[in-house]
VEXDREN-2710 file (C-alpha; in Angstrom, 1 decimal):
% VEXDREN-2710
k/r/px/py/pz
1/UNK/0.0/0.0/0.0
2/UNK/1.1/3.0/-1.3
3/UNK/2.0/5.8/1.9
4/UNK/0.6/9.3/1.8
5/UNK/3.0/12.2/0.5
6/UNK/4.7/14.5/3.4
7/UNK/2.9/17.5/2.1
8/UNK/-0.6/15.0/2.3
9/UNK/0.4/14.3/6.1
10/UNK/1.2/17.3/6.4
11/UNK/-1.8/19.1/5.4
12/UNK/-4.0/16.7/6.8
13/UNK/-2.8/16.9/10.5
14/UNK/-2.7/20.7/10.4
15/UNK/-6.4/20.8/9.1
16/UNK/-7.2/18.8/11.7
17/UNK/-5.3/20.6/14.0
18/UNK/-6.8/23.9/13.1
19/UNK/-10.7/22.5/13.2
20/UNK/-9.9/21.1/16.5
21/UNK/-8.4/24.4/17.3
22/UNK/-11.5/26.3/16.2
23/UNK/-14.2/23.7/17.2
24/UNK/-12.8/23.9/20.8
25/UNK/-13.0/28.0/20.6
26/UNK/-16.4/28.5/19.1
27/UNK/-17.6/26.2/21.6
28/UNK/-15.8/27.5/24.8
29/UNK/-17.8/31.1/22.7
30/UNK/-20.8/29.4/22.8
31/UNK/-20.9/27.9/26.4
32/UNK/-19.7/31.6/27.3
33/UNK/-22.3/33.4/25.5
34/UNK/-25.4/30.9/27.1
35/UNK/-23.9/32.1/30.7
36/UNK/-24.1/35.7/29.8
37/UNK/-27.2/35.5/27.9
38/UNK/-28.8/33.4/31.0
39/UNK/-27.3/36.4/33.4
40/UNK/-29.2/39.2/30.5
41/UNK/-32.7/37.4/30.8
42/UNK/-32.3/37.0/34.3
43/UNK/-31.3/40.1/34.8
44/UNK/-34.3/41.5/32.7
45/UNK/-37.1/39.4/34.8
46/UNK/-36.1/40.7/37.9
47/UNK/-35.8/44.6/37.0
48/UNK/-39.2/43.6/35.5
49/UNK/-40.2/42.4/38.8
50/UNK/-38.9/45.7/40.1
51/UNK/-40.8/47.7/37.6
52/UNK/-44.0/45.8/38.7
53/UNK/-43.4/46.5/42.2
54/UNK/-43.0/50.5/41.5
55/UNK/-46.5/50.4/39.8
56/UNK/-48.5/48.4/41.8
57/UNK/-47.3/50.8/44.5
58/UNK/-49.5/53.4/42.6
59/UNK/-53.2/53.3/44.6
60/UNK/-54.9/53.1/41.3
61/UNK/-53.1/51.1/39.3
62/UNK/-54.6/48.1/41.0
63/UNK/-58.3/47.2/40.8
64/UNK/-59.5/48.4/44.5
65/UNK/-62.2/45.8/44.3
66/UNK/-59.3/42.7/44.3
67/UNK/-60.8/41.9/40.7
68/UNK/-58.2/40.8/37.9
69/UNK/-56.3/43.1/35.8
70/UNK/-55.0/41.7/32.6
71/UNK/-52.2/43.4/30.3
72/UNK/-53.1/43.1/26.8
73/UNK/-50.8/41.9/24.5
74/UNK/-50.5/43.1/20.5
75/UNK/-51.7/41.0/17.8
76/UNK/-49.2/41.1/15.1
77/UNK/-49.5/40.0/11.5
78/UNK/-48.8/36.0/11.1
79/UNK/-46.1/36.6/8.6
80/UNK/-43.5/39.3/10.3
81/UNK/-41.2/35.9/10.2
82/UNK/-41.4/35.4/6.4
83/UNK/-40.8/39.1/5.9
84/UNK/-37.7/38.9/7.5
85/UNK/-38.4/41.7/10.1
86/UNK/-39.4/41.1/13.7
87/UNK/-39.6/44.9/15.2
88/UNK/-43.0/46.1/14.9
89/UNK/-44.6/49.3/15.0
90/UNK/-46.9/47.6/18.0
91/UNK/-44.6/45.6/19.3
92/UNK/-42.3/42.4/19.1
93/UNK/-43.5/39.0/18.7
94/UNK/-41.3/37.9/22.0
95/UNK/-44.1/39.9/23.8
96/UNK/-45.8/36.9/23.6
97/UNK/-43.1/34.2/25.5
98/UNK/-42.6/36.9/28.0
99/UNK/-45.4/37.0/30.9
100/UNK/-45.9/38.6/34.8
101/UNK/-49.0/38.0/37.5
102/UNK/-49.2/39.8/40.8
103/UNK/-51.0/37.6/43.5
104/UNK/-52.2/38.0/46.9
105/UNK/-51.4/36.3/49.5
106/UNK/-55.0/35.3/49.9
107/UNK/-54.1/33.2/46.3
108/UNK/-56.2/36.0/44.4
109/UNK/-54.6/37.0/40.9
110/UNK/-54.7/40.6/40.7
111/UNK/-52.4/41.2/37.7
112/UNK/-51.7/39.6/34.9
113/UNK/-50.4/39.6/31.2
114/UNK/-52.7/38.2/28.6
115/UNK/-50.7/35.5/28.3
116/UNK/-50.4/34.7/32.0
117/UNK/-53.8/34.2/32.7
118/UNK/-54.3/31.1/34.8
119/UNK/-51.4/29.1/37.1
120/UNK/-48.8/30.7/39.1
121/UNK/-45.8/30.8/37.0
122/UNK/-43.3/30.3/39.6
123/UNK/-43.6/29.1/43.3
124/UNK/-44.0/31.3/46.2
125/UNK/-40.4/31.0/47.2
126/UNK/-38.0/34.0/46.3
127/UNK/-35.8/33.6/43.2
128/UNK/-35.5/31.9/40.4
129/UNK/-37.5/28.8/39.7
130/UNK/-38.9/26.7/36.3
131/UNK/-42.3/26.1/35.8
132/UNK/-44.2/23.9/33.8
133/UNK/-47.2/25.5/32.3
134/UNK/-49.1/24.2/29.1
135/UNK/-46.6/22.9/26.6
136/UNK/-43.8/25.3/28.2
137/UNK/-41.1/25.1/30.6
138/UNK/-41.3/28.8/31.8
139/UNK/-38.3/30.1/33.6
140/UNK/-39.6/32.4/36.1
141/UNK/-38.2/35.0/39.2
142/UNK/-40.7/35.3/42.4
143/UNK/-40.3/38.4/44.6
144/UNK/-42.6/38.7/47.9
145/UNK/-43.4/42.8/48.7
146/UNK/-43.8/43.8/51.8
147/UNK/-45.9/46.8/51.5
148/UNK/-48.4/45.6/49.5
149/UNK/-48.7/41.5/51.0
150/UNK/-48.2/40.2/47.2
151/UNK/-46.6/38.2/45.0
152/UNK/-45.2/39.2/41.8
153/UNK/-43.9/36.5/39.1
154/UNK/-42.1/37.5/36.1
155/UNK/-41.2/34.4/33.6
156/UNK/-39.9/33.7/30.2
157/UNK/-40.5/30.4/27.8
158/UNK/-37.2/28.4/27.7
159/UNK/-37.4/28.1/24.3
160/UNK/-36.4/31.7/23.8
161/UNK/-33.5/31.1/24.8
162/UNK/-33.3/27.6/22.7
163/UNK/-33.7/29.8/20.0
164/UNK/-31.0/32.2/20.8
165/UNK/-28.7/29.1/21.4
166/UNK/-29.6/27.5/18.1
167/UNK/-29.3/30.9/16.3
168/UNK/-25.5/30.8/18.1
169/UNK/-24.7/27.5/17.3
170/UNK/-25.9/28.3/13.6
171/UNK/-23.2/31.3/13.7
172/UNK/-20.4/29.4/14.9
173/UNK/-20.5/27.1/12.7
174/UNK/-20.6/29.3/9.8
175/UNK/-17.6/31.2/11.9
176/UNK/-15.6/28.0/11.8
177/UNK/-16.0/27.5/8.4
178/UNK/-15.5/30.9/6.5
179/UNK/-11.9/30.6/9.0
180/UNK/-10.9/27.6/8.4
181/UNK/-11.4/27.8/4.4
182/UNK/-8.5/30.9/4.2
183/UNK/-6.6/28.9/7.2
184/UNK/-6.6/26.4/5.0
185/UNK/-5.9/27.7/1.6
186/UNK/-2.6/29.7/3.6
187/UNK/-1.5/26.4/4.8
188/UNK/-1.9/24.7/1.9
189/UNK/0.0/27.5/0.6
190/UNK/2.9/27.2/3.3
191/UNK/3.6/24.0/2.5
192/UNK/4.0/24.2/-0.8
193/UNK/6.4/27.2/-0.6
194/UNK/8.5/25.0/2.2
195/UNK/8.0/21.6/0.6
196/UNK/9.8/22.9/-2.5
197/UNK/13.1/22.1/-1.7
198/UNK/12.5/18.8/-0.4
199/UNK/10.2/18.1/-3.9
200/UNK/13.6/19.3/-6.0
201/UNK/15.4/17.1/-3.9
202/UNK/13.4/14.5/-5.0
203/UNK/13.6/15.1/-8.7
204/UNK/17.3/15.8/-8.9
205/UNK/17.3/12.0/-7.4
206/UNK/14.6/10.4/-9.8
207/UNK/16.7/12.3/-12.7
208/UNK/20.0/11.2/-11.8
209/UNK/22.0/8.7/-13.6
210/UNK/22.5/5.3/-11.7
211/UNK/26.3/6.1/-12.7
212/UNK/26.8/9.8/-11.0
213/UNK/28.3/8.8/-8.3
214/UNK/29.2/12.7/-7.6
215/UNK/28.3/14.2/-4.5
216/UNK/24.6/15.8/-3.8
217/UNK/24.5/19.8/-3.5
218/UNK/20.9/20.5/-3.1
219/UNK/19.9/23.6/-1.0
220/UNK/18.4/21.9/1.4
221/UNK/16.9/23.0/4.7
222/UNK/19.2/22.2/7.8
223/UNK/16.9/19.3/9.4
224/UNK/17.6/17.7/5.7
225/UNK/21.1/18.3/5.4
226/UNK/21.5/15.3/7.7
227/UNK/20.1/13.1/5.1
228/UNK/22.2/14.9/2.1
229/UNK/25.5/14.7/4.3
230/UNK/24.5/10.7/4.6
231/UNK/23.3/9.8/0.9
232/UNK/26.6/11.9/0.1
233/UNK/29.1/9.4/2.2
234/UNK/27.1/6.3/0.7
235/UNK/28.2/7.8/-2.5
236/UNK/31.7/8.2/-1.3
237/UNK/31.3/4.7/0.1
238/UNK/29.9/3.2/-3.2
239/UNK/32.7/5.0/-5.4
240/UNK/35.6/3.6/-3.4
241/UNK/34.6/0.1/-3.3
242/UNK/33.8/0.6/-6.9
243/UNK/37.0/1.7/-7.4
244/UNK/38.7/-0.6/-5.2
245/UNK/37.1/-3.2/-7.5
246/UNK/38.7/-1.8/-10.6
247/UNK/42.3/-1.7/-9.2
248/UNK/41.9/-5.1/-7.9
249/UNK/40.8/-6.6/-11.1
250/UNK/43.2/-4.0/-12.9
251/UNK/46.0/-5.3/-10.6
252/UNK/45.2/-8.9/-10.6
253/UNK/45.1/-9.1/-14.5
254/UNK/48.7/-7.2/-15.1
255/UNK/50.6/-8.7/-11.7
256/UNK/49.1/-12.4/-12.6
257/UNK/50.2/-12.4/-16.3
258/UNK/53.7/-13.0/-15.5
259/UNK/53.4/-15.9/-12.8
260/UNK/50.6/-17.7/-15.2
261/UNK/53.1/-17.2/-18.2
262/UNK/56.3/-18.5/-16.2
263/UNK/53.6/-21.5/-14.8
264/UNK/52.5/-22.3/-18.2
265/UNK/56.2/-22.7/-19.7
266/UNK/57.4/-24.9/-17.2
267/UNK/54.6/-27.1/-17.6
268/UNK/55.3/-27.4/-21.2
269/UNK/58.8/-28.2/-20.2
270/UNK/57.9/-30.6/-17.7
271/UNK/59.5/-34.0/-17.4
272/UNK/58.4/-36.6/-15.1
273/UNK/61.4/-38.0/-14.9
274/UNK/63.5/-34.6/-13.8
275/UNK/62.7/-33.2/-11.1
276/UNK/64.2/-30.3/-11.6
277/UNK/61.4/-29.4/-13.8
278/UNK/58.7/-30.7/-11.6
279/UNK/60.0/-28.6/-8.7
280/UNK/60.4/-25.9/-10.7
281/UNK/56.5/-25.9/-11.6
282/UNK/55.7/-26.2/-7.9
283/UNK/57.6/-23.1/-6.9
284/UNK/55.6/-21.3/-9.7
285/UNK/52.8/-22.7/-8.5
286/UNK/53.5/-21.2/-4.7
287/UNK/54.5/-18.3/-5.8
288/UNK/51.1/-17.6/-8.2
289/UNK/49.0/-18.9/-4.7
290/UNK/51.2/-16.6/-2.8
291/UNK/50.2/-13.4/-4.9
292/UNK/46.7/-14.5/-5.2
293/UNK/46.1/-14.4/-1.4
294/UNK/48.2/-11.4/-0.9
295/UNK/45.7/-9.9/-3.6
296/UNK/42.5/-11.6/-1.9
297/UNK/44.2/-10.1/1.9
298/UNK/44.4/-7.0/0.8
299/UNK/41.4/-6.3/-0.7
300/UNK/39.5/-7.8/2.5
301/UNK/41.7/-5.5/4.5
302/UNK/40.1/-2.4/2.8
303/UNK/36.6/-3.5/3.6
304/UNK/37.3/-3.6/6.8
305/UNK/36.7/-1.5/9.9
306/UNK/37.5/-2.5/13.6
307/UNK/35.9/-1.1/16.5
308/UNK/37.3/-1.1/20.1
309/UNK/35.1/-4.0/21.3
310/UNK/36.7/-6.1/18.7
311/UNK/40.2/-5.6/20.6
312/UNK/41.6/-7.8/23.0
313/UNK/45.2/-7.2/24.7
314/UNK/47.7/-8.9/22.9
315/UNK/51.6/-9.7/24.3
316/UNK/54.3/-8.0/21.5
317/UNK/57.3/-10.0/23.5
318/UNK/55.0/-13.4/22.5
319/UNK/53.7/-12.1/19.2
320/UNK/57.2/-11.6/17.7
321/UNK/58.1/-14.7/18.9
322/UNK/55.2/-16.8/17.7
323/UNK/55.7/-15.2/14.3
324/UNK/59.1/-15.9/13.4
325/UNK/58.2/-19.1/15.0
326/UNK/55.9/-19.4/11.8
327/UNK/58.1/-18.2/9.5
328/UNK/59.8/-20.6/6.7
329/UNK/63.1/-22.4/8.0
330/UNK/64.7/-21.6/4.9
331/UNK/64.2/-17.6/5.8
332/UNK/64.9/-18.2/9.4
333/UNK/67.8/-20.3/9.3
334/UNK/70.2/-18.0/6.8
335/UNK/69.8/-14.9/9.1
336/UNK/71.1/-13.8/12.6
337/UNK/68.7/-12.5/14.6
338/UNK/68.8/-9.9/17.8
339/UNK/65.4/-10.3/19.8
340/UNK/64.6/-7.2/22.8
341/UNK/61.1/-7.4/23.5
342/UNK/59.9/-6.1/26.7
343/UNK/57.4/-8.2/28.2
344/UNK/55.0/-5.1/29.3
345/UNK/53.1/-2.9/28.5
346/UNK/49.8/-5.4/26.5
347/UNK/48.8/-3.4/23.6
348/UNK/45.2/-3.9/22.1
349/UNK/44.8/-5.0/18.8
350/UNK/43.1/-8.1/16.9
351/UNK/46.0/-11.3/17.4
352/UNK/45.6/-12.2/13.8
353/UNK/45.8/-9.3/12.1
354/UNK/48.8/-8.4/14.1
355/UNK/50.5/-11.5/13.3
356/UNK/49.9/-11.2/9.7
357/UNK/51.6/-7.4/9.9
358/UNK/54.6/-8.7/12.1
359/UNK/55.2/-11.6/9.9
360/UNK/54.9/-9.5/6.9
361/UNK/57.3/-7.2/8.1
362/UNK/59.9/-9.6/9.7
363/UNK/59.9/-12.3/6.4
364/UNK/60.8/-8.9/4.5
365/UNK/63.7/-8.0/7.0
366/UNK/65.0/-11.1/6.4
367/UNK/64.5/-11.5/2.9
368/UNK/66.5/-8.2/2.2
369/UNK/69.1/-9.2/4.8
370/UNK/69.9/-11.9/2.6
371/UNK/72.2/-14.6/3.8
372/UNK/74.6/-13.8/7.1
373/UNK/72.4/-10.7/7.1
374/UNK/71.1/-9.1/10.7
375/UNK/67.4/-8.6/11.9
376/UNK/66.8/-6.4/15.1
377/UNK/63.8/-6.4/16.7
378/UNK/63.5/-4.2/20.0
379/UNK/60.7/-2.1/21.7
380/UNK/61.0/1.3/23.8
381/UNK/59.1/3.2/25.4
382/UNK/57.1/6.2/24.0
383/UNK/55.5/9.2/25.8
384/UNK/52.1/7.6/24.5
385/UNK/52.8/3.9/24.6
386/UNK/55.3/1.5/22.9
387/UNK/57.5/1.1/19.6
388/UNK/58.3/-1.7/18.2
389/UNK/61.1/-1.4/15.7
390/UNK/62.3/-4.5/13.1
391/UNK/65.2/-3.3/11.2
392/UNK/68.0/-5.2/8.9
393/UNK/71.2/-4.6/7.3
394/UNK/69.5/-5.0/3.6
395/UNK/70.7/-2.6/0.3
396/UNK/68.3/-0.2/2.4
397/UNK/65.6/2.1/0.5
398/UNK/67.0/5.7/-0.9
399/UNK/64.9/8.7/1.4
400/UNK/63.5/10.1/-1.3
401/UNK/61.6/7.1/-2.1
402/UNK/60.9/5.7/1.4
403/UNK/57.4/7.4/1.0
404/UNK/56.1/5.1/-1.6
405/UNK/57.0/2.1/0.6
406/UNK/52.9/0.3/1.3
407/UNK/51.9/1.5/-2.3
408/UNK/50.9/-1.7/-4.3
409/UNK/53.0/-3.8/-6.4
410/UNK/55.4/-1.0/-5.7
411/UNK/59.5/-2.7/-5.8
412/UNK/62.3/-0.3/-5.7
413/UNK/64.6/-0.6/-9.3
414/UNK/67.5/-1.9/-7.2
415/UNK/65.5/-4.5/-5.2
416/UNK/63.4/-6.3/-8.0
417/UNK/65.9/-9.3/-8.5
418/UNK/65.0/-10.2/-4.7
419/UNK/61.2/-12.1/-5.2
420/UNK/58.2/-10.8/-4.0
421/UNK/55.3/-8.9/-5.6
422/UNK/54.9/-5.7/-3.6
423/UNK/52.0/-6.1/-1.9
424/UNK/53.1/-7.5/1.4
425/UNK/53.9/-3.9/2.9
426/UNK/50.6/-2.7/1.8
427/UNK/48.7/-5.1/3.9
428/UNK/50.8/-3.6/6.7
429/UNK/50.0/-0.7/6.5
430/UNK/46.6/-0.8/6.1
431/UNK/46.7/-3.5/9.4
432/UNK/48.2/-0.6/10.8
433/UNK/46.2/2.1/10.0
434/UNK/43.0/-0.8/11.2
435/UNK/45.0/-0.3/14.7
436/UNK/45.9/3.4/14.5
437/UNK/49.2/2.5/14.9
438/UNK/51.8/5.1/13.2
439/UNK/54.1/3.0/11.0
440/UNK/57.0/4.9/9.9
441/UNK/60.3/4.0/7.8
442/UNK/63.5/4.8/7.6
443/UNK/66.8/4.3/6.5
444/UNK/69.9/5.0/8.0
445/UNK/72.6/6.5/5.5
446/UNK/70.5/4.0/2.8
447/UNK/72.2/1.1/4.2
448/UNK/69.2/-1.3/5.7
449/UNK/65.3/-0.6/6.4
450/UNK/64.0/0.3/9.7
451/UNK/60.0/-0.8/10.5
452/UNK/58.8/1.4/13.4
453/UNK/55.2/0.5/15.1
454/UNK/54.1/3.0/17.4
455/UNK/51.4/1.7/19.8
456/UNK/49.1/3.7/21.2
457/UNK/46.4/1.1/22.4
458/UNK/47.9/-0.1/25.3
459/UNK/46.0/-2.8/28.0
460/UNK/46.5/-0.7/31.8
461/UNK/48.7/-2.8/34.0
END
């Protein structure tokens, strides 16, 4: 199922919002309005009360006899409604649900509107009070005067005031309405002006070539260039493994050519009955496995990232040892070696990793040594950890040229007689850089290479 746009969402939570908004205002204006218009008509009875109490004060406004006075009322024409105007020259049609009685307290009704003729239309109990009379719920005010031993009730219908409320109600609605319509239109409007980026955002994706692999540089606003910055490094992430996938194949193909071609001549010369030439396939044989999993190493290497959970402490005094332990006799056995490993401080680093740089580094020592040559291997003490140095007494590396030691299939002009294919001090330094351990080289007066690891991971004693 197919999700609603963020403009849709958008505008549909705000227009709810906003009706909610208004719905809860016109009716907080509506229950306000009822209470004042219930204080106005209460208000009105009792001054009415009050002006009914000045006049029966008057000696002859009263029949003297105790028989009953009744207030006409004006009879207006049937259709004031359907001419749309309810103020009369005689009068208002309200006159009608509006009604007072003045009573004795002998229970004799001595004053009355027209259309109060009849029942009490409140109790004799001061205040106010609803009545039931005919078809109407009156709402009425009773008031008890002294002077004159009476009653007097003053009452409206209910249903005035039913009609007031529905003629509110009616009004608010149409209030909500004609504001909600422009609210809406200007929201609609906002978010559509601030939805543009975000919508050319969108389109400079759709229309982009599954190829461009070049950064994004969309205006965007700030919560979204979070999501720009990201989609940006996936890019970055996407090219270099691309790329990384090029050079492998690029450097398989030309640095596999001459091992295959050396491996396919001396298995046309083969004879099973030298062995010259059967050993002689089997060395080119090592050597093209050799170079394939140097390749296959070093390309895992660059996928790789470690984090400091991975880490465990790891012993440089055993490491060394263990991995000259594992290197070839033949290597080994032709050199002199000088071994001063401290047995503290632990660094952290993954064991096999580190054994694969250390045995890297020390078959390299000794290969350039060459026979009766010298391998050193010592540690000292660094302001932020440990060094571990690995030097021999080799043809060395010029200085101006020490820099491109780690590059691949990179073998200095002087050195490419000795065998190897240049990749084994890549794969070191990118174990190193895995450990961000600082590998430097150097060699002093271009006689011998010097390895130095500084450690900066080290376990607390």
């Amino acid at each position: 199922m197919k999700s609603l746009s963020l403009r849709r969402q958008l505008l549909i939570s705000t227009n709810i919002v906003v009706i909610a908004v208004l719905a809860l205002g016109a009716w907080l204006n509506y229950r306000m309005t009822l209470h004042e218009l219930d204080e106005v008509f209460d208000a009105e009875l009792a001054q009415t009360t009050r002006v009914l109490k000045s006049l029966i004060h008057d000696p002859g406004f009263l029949d003297q006899t105790g028989s009953l006075r009744i207030i006409e009322l004006p009879q207006l024409p049937g259709n004031y409604e359907e001419e749309g105007d309810e103020r009369q020259t005689d009068g208002h049609p309200y006159e009608r649900k509006l009604a007072f009685q003045v009573w004795d307290t002998k229970g004799n009704l001595l004053l009355a509107s027209e259309n109060a003729v009849g029942t009490p239309l409140s109790q004799p109990t001061r205040g106010y009070h609803e009545v039931v009379r005919g078809d109407y719920t009156w709402i009425g005010f009773s008031y008890f005067d002294r002077q004159t031993q009476s009653w007097i009730y003053t009452a409206q219908r209910e249903d005035v005031r039913g009609e007031l409320s529905a003629y509110i109600t009616e009004n608010q609605r149409w209030i909500v309405l004609l504001t909600w319509l422009p609210l809406s239109l200007a929201i609609l409007l906002t978010i559509i002006w601030f939805m543009r980026p975000v919508k050319q955002f969108a389109q400079q994706l759709q229309q982009r070539d599954a190829h461009d692999l070049r950064p994004l540089n969309a205006h965007l606003p700030s919560e979204l260039e979070p999501i720009q910055a990201n989609m940006n490094a996936l890019l970055a992430r996407v090219h270099t493994y691309l790329e990384r996938e090029k050079n492998f194949i690029a450097d398989a193909s030309h640095e596999l050519r001459t091992p295959l071609a050396a491996l396919r001549l001396h298995a046309a010369q083969i004879d099973p009955a030298d062995p010259a030439s059967i050993r002689a396939v089997q060395q080119a044989t090592e050597r093209l496995t050799h170079l394939v999993n140097q390749l296959l190493l070093l390309t895992k290497l660059e996928g790789t990232q470690l984090s400091r959970s991975q880490l465990t402490p790891v012993s440089l005094e055993a490491l060394v040892h263990e991995s000259i332990a594992e290197l070839p006799e033949a290597v080994t056995a032709e050199c002199e070696w000088q071994l001063a490993v401290a047995t503290q401080p632990q660094v952290l680093g993954l064991p096999t990793l580190l054994a694969v740089m250390l045995r890297n580094l020390l078959q390299n020592a000794a290969k350039y040594a060459g026979p009766q040559g010298q391998v050193t291997v010592n540690t000292q003490p660094t302001p932020n950890g440990v060094s571990l140095l690995i030097c021999d007494n080799g043809p060395g590396v010029p200085t101006a040229d020490l820099n491109r030691l780690g590059e691949r299939f990179y073998r200095h002009p002087e050195t490419r007689h000795i065998e190897g294919a240049g990749l084994g001090l890549s794969i070191v330094k990118r174990i190193a850089e895995l450990h961000t351990i600082e590998l430097i080289f150097s060699s002093p007066k271009d006689s011998g290479l010097c390895a130095q690891l500084n450690f900066n991971l080290l376990v607390d004693n």
